[in-house]
C-alpha positions as CSV (number, residue, x, y, z in Angstrom):
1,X,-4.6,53.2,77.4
2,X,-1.4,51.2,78.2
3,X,-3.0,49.0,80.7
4,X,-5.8,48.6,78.4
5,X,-3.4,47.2,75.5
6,X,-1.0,45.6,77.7
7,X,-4.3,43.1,78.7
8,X,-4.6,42.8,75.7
9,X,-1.0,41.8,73.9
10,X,1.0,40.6,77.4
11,X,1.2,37.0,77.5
12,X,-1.2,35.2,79.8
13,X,0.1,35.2,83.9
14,X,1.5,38.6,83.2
15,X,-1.0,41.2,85.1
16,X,-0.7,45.1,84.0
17,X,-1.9,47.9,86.3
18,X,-2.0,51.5,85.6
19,X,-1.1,53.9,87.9
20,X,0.3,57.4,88.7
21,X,1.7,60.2,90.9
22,X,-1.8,61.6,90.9
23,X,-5.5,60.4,90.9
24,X,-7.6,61.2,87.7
25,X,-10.7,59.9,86.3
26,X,-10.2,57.7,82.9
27,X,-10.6,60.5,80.3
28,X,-13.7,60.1,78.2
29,X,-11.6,60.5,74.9
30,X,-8.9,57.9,76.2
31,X,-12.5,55.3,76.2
32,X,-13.4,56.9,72.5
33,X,-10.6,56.3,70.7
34,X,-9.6,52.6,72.8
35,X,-13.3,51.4,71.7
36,X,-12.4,53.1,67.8
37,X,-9.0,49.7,68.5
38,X,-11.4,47.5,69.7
39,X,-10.4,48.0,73.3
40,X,-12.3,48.7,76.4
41,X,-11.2,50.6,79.0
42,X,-14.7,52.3,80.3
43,X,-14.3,50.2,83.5
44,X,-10.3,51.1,84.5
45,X,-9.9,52.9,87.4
46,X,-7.3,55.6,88.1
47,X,-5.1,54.5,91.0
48,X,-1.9,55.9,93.0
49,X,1.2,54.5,92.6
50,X,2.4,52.9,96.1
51,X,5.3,50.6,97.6
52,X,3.7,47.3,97.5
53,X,2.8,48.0,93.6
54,X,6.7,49.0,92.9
55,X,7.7,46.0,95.1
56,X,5.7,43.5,93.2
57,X,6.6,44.3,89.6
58,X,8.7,42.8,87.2
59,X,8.8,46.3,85.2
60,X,7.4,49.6,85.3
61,X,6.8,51.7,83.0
62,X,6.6,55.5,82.7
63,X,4.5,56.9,80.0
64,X,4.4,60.8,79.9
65,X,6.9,63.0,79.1
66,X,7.7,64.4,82.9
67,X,6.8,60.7,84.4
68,X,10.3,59.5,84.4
69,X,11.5,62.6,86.6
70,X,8.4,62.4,89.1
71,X,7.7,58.9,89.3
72,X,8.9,57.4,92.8
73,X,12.2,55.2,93.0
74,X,11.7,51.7,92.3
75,X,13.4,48.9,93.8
76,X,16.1,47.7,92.7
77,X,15.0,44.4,91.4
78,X,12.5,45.9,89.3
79,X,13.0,46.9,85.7
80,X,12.0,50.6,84.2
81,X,11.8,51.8,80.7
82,X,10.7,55.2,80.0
83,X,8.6,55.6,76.7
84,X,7.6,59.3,76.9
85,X,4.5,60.0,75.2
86,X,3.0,63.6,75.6
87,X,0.1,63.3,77.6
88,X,-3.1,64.1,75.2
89,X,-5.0,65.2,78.2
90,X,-2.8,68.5,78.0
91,X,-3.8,68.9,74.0
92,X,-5.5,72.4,72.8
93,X,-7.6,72.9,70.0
94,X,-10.7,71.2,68.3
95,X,-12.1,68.4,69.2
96,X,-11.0,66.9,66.4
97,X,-7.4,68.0,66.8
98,X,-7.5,66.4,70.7
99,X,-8.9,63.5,69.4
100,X,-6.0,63.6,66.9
101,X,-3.6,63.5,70.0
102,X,-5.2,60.7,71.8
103,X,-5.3,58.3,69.2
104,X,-1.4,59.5,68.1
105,X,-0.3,58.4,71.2
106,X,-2.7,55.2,71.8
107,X,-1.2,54.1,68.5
108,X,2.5,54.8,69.8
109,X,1.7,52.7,73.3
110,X,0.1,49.8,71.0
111,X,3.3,49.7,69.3
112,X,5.5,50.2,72.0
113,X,3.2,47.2,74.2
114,X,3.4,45.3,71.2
115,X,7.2,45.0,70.7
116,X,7.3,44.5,75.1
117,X,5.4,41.4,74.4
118,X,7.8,40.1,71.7
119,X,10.5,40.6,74.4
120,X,9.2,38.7,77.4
């Protein structure tokens, strides 16, 4: 979701990617409620964190609430904010309640994206 709104809000020559300690398929709810903000994300990939993508970034961001504690060390040259979202994939219940956690936290990263790109 944060890539997908990053593309969206990030000023032009800034280039977002989306990866993680692990490999997972873009949830199907993730797409659901990102098409329900006018976003699509049906063609992201999941992809593994690595050296040359630390190495490269201006900033990197860690998302869910045990990312900041199992995310690999980034260079020192490279900023890092943690935002700590609980990750929805995780959520019990209904549909509708897991629904209801997705689109609580796409609507915390579009806010959080949003006020990154009034910084840079």
């Amino acid at each position: 979701m944060a890539e997908g709104f990053a593309r969206k809000y990030l000023p032009e020559g800034y280039l977002a990617l989306s990866a993680g300690i692990e490999k997972h398929g873009v949830n199907s709810r993730a797409v659901q409620v990102m098409a329900e903000a006018g976003v699509d994300i049906s063609k992201q990939t999941s992809k593994l964190i690595d050296r040359d993508i630390l190495n490269q970034s201006y900033l990197v961001v860690t998302l869910c609430d045990d990312a900041e504690e199992r995310c690999p060390v980034t260079p020192p040259q490279v900023k890092r904010e943690h935002w700590g979202f609980p990750d929805p994939a995780k959520a019990t219940g209904t549909d509708a309640q897991k629904l209801a956690a997705f689109r609580s936290v796409r609507d915390g990263i579009s806010k959080k994206i949003e006020e990154l790109a009034h910084r840079i």
